[in-house]
C-alpha positions as CSV (number, residue, x, y, z in Angstrom):
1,X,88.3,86.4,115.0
2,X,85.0,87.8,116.7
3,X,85.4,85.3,119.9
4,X,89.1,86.5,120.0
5,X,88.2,90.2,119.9
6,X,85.6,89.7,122.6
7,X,88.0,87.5,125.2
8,X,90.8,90.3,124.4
9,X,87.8,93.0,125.2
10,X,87.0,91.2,129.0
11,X,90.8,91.2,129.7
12,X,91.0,94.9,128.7
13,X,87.6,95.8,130.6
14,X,88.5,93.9,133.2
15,X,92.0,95.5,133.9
16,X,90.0,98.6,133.6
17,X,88.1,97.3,136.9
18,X,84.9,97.0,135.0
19,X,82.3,94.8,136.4
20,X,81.7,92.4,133.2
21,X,78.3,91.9,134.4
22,X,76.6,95.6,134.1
23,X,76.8,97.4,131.4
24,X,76.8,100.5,133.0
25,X,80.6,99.6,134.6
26,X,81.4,98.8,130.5
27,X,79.9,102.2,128.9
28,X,81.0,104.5,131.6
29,X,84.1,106.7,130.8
30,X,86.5,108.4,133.3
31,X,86.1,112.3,133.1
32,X,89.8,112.4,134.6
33,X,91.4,111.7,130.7
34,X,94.7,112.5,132.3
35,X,96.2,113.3,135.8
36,X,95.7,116.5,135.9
37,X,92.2,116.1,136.8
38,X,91.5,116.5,140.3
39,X,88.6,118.9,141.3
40,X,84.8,117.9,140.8
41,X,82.9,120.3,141.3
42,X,79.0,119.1,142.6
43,X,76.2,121.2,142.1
44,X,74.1,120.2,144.9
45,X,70.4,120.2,144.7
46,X,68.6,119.4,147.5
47,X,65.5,117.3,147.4
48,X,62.1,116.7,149.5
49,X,58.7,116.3,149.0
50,X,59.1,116.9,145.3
51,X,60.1,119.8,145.9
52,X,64.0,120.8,144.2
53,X,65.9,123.6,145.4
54,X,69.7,124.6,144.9
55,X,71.7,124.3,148.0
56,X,75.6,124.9,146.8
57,X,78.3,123.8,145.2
58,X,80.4,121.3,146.7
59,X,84.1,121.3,146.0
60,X,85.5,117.7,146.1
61,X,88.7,115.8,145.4
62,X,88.3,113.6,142.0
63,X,88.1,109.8,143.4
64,X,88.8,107.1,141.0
65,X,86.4,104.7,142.7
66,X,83.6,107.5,142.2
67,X,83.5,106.8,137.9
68,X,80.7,104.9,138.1
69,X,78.6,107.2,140.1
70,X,80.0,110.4,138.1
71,X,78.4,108.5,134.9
72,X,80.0,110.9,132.8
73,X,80.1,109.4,129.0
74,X,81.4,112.0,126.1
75,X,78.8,113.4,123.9
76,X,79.1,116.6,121.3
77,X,81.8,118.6,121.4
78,X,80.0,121.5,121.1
79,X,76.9,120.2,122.8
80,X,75.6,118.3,126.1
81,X,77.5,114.8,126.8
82,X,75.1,111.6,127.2
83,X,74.7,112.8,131.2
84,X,74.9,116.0,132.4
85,X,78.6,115.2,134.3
86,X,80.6,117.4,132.2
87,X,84.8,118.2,132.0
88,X,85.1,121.8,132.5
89,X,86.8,124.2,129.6
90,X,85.5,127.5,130.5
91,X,83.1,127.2,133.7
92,X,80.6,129.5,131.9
93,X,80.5,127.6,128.5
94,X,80.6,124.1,130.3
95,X,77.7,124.9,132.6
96,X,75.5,126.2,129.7
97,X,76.5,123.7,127.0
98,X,77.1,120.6,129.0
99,X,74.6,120.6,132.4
100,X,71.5,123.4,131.4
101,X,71.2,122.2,127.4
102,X,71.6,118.4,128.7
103,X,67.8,119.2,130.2
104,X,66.5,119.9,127.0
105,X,67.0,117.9,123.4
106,X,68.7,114.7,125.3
107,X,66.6,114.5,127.7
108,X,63.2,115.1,125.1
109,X,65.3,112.4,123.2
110,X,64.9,110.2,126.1
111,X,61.6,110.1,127.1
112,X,60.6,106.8,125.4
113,X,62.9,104.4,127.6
114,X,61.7,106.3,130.8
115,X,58.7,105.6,132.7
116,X,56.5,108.8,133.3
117,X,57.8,109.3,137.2
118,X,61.4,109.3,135.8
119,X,60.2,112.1,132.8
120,X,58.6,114.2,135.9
121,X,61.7,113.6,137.7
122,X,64.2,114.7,135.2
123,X,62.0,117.8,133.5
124,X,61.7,118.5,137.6
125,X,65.2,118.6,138.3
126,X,66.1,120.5,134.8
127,X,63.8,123.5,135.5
128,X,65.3,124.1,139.4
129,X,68.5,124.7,137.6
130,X,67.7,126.5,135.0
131,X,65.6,128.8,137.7
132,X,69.2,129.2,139.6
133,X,71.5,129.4,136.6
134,X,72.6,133.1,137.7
135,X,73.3,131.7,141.5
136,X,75.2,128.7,140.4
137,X,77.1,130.6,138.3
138,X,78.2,132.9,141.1
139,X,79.2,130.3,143.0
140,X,81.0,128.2,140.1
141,X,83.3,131.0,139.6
142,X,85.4,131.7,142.8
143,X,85.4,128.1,143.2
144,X,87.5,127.6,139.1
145,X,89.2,130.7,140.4
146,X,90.8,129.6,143.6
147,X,91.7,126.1,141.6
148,X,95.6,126.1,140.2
149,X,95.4,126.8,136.2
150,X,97.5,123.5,135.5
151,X,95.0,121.3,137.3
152,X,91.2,120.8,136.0
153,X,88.0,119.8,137.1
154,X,84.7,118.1,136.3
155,X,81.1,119.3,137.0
156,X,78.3,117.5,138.0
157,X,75.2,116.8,139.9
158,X,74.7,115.6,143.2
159,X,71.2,115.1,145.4
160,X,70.6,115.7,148.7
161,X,67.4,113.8,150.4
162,X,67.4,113.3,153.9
163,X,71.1,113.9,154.6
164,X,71.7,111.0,152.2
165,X,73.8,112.3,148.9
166,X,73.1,110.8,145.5
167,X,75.3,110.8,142.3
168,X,73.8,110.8,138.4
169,X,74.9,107.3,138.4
170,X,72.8,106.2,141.5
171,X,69.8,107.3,139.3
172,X,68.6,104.2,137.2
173,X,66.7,107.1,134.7
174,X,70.4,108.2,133.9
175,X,71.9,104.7,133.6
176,X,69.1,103.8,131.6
177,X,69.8,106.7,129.1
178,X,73.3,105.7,129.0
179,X,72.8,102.0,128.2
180,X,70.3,103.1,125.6
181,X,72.9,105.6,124.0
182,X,75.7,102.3,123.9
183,X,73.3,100.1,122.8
184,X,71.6,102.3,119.5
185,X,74.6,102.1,117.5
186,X,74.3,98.3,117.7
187,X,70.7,98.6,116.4
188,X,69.6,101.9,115.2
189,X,71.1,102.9,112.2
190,X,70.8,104.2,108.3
191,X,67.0,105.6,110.1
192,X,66.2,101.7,110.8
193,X,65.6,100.0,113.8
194,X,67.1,96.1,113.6
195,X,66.9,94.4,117.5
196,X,65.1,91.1,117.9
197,X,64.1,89.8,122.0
198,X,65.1,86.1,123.0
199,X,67.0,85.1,120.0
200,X,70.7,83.1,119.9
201,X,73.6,85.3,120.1
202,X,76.1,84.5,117.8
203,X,79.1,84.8,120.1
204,X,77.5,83.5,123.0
205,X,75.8,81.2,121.8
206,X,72.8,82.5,124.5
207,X,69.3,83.5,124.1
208,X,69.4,87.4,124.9
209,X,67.9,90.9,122.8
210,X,70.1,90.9,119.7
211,X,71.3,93.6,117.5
212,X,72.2,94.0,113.6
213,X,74.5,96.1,113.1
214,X,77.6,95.3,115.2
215,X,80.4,96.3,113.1
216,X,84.0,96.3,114.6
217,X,84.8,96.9,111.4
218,X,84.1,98.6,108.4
219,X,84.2,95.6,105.9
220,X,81.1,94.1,107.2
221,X,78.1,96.8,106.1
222,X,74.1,96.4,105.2
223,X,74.4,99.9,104.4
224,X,72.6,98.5,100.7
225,X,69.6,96.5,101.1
226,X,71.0,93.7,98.7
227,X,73.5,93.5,101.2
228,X,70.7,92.1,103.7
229,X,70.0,88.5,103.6
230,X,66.4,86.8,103.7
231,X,64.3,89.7,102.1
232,X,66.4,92.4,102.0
233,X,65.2,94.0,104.9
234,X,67.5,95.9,106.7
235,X,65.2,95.7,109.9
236,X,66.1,92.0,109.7
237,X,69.8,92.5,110.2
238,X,69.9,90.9,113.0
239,X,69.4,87.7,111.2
240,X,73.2,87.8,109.3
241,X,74.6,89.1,112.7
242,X,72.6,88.2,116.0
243,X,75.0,89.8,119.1
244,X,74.1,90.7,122.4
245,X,74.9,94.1,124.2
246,X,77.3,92.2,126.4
247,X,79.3,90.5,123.6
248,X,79.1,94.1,121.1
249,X,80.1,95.7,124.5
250,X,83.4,93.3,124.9
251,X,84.2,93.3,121.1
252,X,84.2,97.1,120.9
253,X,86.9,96.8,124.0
254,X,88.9,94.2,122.4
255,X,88.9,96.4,119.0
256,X,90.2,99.3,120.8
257,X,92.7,97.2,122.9
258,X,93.7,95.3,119.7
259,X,94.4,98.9,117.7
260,X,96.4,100.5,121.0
261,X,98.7,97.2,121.6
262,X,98.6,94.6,119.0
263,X,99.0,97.0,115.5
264,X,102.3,97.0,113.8
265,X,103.4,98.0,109.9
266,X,105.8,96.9,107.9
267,X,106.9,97.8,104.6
268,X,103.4,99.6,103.5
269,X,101.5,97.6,105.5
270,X,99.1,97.8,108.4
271,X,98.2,94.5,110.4
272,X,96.9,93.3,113.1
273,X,98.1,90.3,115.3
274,X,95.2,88.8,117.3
275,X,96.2,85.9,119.9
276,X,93.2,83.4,120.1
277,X,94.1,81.8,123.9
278,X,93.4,78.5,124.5
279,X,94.6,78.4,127.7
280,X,92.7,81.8,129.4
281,X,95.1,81.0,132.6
282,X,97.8,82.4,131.0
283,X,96.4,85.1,129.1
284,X,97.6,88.2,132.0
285,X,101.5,87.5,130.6
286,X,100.6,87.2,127.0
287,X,98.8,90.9,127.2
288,X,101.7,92.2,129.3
289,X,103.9,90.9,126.5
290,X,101.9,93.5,124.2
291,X,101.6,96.3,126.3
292,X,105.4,96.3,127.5
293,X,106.5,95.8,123.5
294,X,104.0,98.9,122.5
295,X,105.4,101.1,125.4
296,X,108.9,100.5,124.8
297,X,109.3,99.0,127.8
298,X,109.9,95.4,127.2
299,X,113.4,93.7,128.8
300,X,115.5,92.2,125.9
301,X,117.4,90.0,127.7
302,X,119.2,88.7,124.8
303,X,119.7,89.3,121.1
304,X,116.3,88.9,119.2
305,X,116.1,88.3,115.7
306,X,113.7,90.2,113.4
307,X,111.4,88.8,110.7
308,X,109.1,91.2,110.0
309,X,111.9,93.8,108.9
310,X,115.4,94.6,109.5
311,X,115.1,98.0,111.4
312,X,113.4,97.6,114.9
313,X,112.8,95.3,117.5
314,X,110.5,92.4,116.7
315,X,107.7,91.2,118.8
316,X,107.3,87.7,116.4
317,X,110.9,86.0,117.8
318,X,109.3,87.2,121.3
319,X,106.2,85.1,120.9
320,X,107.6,82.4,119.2
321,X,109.0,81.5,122.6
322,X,105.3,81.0,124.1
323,X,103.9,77.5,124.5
324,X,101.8,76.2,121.6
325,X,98.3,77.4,124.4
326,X,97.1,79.7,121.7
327,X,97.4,80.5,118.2
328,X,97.8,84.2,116.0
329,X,95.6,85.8,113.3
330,X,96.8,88.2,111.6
331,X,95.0,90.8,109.3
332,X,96.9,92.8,107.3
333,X,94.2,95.5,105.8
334,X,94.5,99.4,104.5
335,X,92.3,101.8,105.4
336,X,91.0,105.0,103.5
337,X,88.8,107.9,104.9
338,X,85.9,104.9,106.2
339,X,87.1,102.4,104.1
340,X,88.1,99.0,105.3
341,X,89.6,96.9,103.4
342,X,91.4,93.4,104.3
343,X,93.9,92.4,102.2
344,X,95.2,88.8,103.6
345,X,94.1,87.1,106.8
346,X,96.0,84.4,107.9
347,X,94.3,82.1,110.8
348,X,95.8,79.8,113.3
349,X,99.8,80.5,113.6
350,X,100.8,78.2,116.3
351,X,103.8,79.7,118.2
352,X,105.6,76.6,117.1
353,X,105.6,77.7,113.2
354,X,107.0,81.0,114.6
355,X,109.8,79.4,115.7
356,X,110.5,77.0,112.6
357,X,110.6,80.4,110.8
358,X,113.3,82.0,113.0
359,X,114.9,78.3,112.6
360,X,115.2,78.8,108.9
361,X,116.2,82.5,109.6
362,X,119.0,81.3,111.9
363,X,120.6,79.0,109.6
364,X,120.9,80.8,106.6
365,X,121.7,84.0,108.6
366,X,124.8,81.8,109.8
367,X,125.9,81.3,105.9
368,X,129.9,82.6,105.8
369,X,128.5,84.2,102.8
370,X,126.1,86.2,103.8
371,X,127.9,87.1,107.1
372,X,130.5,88.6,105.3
373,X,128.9,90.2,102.2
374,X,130.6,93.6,101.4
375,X,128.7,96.3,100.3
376,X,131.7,98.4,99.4
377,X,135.2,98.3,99.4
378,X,135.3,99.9,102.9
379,X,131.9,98.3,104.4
380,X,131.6,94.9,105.5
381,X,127.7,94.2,106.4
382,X,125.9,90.9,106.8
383,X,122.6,89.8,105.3
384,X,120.0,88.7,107.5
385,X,117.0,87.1,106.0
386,X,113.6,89.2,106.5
387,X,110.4,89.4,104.5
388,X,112.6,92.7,103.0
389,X,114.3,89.9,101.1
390,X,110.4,88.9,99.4
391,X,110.3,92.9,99.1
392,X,113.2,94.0,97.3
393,X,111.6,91.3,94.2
394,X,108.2,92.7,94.9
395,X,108.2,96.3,95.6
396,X,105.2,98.6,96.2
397,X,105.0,100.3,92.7
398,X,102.5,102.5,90.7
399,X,104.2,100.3,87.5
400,X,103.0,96.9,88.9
401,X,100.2,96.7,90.9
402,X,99.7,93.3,91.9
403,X,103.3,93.2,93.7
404,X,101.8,93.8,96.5
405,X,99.4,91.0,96.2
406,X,102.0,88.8,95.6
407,X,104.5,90.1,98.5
408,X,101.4,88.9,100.8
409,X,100.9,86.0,99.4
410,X,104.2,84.6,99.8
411,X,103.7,86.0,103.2
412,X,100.8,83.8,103.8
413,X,102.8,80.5,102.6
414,X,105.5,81.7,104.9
415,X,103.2,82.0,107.8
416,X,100.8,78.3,107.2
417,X,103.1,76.3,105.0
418,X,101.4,76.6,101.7
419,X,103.6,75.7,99.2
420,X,105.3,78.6,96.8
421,X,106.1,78.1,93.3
422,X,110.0,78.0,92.9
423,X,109.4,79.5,88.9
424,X,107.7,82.0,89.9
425,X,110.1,83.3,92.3
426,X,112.7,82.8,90.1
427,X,110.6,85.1,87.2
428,X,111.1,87.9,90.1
429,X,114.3,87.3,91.3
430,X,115.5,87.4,87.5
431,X,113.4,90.6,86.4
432,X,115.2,92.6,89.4
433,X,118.3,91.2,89.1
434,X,118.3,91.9,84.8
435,X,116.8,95.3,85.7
436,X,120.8,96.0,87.6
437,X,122.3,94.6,84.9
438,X,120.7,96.9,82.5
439,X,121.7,99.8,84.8
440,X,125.0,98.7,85.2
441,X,124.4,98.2,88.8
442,X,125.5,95.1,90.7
443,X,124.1,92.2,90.4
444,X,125.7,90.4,93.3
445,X,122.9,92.4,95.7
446,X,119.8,91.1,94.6
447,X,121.3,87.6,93.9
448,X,122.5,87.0,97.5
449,X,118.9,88.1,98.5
450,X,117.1,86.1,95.9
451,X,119.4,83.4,96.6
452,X,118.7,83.8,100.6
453,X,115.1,83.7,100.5
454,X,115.1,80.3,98.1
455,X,117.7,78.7,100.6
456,X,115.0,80.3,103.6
457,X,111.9,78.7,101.7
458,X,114.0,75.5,101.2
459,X,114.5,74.8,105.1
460,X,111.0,75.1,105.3
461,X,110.3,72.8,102.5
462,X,108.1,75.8,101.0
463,X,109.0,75.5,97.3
464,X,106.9,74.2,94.9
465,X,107.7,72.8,91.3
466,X,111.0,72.9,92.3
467,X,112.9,69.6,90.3
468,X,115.6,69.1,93.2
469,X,113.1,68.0,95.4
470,X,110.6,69.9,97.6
471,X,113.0,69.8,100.3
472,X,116.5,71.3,100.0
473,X,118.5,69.4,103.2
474,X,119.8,70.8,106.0
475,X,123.3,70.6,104.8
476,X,122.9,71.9,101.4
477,X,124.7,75.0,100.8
478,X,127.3,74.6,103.7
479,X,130.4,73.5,101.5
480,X,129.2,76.5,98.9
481,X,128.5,79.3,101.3
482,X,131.9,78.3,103.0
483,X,135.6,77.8,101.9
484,X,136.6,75.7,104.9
485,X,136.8,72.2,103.3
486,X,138.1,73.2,100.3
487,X,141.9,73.3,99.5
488,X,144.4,75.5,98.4
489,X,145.5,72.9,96.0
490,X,142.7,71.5,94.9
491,X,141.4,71.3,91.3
492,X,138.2,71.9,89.8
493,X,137.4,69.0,89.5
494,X,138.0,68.4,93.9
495,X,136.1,71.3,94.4
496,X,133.1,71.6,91.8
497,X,132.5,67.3,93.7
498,X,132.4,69.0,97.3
499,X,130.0,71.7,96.2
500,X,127.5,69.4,94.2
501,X,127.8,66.7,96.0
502,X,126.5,68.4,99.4
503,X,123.9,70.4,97.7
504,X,122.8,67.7,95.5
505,X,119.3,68.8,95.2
506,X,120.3,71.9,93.9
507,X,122.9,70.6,91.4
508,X,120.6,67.9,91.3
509,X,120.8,67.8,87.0
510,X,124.1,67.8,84.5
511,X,122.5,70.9,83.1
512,X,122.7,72.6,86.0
513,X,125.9,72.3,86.8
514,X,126.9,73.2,83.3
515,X,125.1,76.6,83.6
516,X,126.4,77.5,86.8
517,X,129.7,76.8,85.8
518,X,129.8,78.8,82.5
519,X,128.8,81.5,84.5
520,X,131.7,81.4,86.6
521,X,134.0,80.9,83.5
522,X,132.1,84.3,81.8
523,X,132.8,86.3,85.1
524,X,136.6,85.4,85.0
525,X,136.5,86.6,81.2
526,X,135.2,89.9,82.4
527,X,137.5,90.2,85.5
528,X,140.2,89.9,82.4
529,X,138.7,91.9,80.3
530,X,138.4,94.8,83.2
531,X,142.0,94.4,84.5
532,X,143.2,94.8,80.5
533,X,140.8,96.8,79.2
534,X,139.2,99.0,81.4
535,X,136.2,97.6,80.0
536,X,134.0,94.8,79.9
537,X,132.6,94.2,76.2
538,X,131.8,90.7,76.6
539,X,128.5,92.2,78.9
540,X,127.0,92.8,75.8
541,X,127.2,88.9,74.9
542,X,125.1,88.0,77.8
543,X,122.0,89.9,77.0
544,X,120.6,91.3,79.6
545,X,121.0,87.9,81.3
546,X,118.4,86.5,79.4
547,X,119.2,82.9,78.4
548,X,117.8,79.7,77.1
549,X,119.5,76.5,76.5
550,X,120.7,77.2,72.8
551,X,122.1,80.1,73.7
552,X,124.0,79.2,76.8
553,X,125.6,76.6,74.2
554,X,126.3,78.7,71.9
555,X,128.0,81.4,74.2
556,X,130.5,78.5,75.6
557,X,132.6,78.5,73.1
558,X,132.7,82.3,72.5
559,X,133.3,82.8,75.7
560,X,136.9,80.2,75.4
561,X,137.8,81.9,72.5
562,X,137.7,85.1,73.7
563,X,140.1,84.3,77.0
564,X,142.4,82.8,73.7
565,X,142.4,86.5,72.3
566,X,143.3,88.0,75.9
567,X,146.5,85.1,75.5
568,X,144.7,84.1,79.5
569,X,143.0,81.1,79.2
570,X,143.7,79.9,82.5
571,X,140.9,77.5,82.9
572,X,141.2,74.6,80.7
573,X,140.3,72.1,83.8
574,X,137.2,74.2,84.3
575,X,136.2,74.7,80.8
576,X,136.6,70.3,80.7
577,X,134.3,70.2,83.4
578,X,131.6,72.5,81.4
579,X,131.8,70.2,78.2
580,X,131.5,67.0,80.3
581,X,128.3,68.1,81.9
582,X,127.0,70.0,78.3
583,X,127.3,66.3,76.8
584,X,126.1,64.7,80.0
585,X,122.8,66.8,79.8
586,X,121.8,66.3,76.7
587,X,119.2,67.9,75.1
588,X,116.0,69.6,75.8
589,X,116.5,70.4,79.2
590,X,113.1,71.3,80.5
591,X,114.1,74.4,82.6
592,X,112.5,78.0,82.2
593,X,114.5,80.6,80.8
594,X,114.6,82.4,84.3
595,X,116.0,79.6,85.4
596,X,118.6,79.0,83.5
597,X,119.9,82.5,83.7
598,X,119.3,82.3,87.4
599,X,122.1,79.7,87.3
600,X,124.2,81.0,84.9
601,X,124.2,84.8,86.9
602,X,125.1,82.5,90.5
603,X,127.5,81.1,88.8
604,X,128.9,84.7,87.9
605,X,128.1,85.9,91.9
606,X,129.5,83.0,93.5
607,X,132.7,82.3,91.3
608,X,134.8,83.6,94.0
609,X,134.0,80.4,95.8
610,X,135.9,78.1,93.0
611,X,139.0,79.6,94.0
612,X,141.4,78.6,91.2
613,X,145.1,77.7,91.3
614,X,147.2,80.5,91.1
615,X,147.8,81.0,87.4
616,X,150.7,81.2,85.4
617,X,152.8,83.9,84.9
618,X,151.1,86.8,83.0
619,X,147.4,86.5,85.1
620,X,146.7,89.5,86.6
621,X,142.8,88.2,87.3
């Protein structure tokens, strides 16, 4: 991630038009933060024979190919910046705060990466101002005066020596205190010193001064001595981490390029999404990817698809499209007061995975079923696979933790093809879809989404321990998500073959079948039961929808004799078909309990699909 950072930090400094080769060009800010920045105003000094005097001061336009010689570089709010170039607030504050204190604790500060000429120099050059403070004043004033209030300015110095004008950044004293002020947080901190000369730099792999403490982020620390590795000395640093000024310099630029363009959230997550180019030629229409996507300014020429969530644009189906030349990291962290935490980094997504997922997304987002799902009797809505599916089963809740562990790991299978365990997803999918039950809520939501994701996991031959086979074909589900081969006329029989004979590996055991069916035949018992009654009593007989296999055998028969009572047993051909698989399977039929009641509960959802002959006379179903 580090080499990644620091190749995102030269494209970012270069684009800045910073010279990559002087660290001057990198540390350097602009003192116009916005465009309303167009006055400098110099305070000339005049200079000859060692001698300084105060000569005026010189109003010029702002130039944008001046930064580097304005050398301005923020500091203290309240107190001097690291040179005395200074954006003006109030003229009278900013000269005394900003250009006057500057000669006094920075520059004391300073003295030990000066030579003694460049001390004399400085102290020489502080006291003629402070000498002319009253004068300078004057003459700031009128100038900020006769300046439009919605424009502002900058001060700084400027020297005159024979007729030839000088800027604080043609003074190697001030670029020197500048480099030293960019370079201490690299290798002063905690009140220790940890810098080593001509060792290996761990990015550039070239022999250079190296620093300890170059933390882009907060995770990494030797703030504890243990925390130090070969003697616990947090002087030797440097040793866990060796980086040059160059390399820190380019990392801190790619940090705060990767945090402006390349952070998203989703669903109570932050993360980051770092491209690792292998292919640097290309890298200009990668970025511009970012930047247009982060400004709201990117052309959708067609309809994308989201992944991420349902509810804005997504910048995944976007790079999915890119040639396999690089690869994506993404760290998903949270972050308190100046904690870091990372909670799931996942290395290496080609472009080409990307686009296998919105593969799997595209086909079951074409499902008749879940094109047409009604979420009221006046509202017909489809449902489009996103990790809000994996989401609804594992919500961010006070009551259970490590849901959010889990919602990132399945993430992370998602994302590298690590296999996920088809039980355990089932455990979910049944303690959400038993918690609507208990509420009396629909169930027919969270099983179309829990059904969704396994038919989105299956395409990608993501589901582990799963009996039917790791793989789930590409033509499973099409007979049962659509009505279009089957009949009006046909039987049971006709059209229980079509659906388990195209999504064998699903039906893939007698069991199965069995379970799925008896669900359908209890949700035609209470569709009866509501039509009759106004009621549905027979809910209380499924229990909660927890089953196992003695009690989905018991319940059959109940279930029969109970359409007897209502005088609407319609269903004798289907209620053959649930005996013949119940005998056909045997006993012991090695499926969890979530399982079973997963099938048994589809069965309900989906027993519109087994569209029955009309009935006789007297069916009001």
């Amino acid at each position: 991630m580090i080499e990644a950072m620091k190749e995102i930090g030269e494209y970012a400094l270069e684009k800045e038009n910073k010279d990559l080769n002087d660290f001057v060009s990198i540390l350097v800010e602009n003192p116009a933060s916005n465009e309303t920045y167009k006055h400098v105003l110099c305070i000339k000094i005049t200079y000859s024979d060692g001698n300084f005097e105060f000569k005026e001061i010189e109003h010029q336009e702002y130039s944008k190919e001046k930064i580097v010689k304005y050398l301005y570089k923020r500091g203290s709010s309240n107190g001097p910046d690291i040179t005395p170039t200074a954006r003006v607030t109030e003229i009278k504050k900013t000269f005394s705060n900003k250009i006057i204190s500057w000669f006094s604790k920075p520059l004391k500060e300073a003295k030990p990466i000066l030579d003694s000429e460049e001390v004399q120099f400085l102290e020489l050059l502080g006291d003629c101002i402070k000498k002319n403070e009253k004068k300078i004043l004057l003459e700031l004033e009128p100038k900020i005066n006769s300046i439009d209030a919605k424009e502002n300015s900058i001060l700084t110095l400027i020297l005159e020596e024979n007729d030839f004008i000088r800027y604080v950044g043609d003074f190697e004293a001030f670029r020197k205190i500048l480099k030293n002020n960019g370079a201490s947080k690299f290798y002063s901190k905690y009140s220790i010193i940890s810098k080593a000369d001509d060792k290996l730099c761990s990015v550039c792999k070239t022999h250079k001064e190296v620093y300890g403490f170059v933390t882009p982020y907060e995770f990494y620390t030797v703030d504890k001595r243990g925390f130090v590795s070969g003697g616990f000395d947090q002087s030797k640093a440097w040793k866990n981490n060796p980086v040059c000024l160059e390399c820190a310099l380019k990392i801190t630029a790619g940090k705060e390029y990767i945090e402006k363009y390349m952070s998203f959230g989703f669903y109570g997550f932050n993360f980051l999404l770092i491209p690792k180019l292998l292919n640097n030629s290309t890298s200009e229409n990668l970025f511009d990817i970012f930047e247009k996507f982060n400004e709201k300014k990117f052309a959708f020429n067609k309809e994308y698809k989201n992944f991420l969530q349902d509810n804005e644009s997504d910048i995944l189906e976007i790079l999915s499209e890119e040639d396999d030349y690089l690869n994506f990291n993404f760290q998903f962290y949270e972050k308190s007061n100046s904690a870091y935490r990372i909670l799931l980094y996942i290395e290496d997504v080609l472009p080409s995975r990307l686009r296998e997922l919105f593969r799997s997304k595209e086909i079951v987002d074409k499902r008749k079923i879940f094109r047409n799902y009604y979420f009221s009797d006046t509202e017909e809505k489809s449902i489009q696979f996103t990790l809000g599916n994996v989401r609804w089963f594992f919500p961010n809740t006070l009551d259970d933790p490590d849901l959010d562990k889990y919602f990132l790991e399945i993430t992370n299978g998602m994302f590298t093809g690590a296999s996920i365990d088809y039980n355990f997803l089932l455990k979910y999918i049944m303690r959400r879809i038993r918690k609507d039950f208990r509420s009396e809520n629909p169930t027919k939501y969270s099983l179309y989404l829990g059904f969704q994701m396994l038919d989105f996991l299956s395409n990608l031959c993501l589901l582990g321990n799963y009996t039917g086979g790791k793989c789930v074909n590409s033509t499973d589900l099409s007979s049962l998500l659509s009505d279009t081969t089957l009949k009006e006329n046909d039987g049971y029989e006709e059209r229980t073959n079509i659906i388990f004979s195209e999504f064998e590996h699903f039906f893939n055991t007698d069991a199965k079948k069995a379970i799925f069916l008896e669900g359908t035949l209890a949700q035609y018992l209470l569709n009866i039961q509501k039509f009759q009654r106004g009621s549905t009593p027979f809910r209380t007989k499924l229990r909660g929808l927890s089953f196992d296999e003695r009690y989905t055998k018991r319940i059959f028969p109940e279930i029969i004799n109970k359409l007897e009572e209502y005088d609407a047993n319609y269903y004798k051909e289907l209620e053959y078909l649930i005996a013949k698989y119940m005998i056909q399977s045997g006993t012991g039929w090695k499926m969890s309990n979530d399982e079973i009641s997963f099938y048994f509960v589809l069965g309900m959802n989906l027993s519109n699909l087994l569209k029955p002959p009309k009935p006789e006379k007297g069916d009001k179903k």
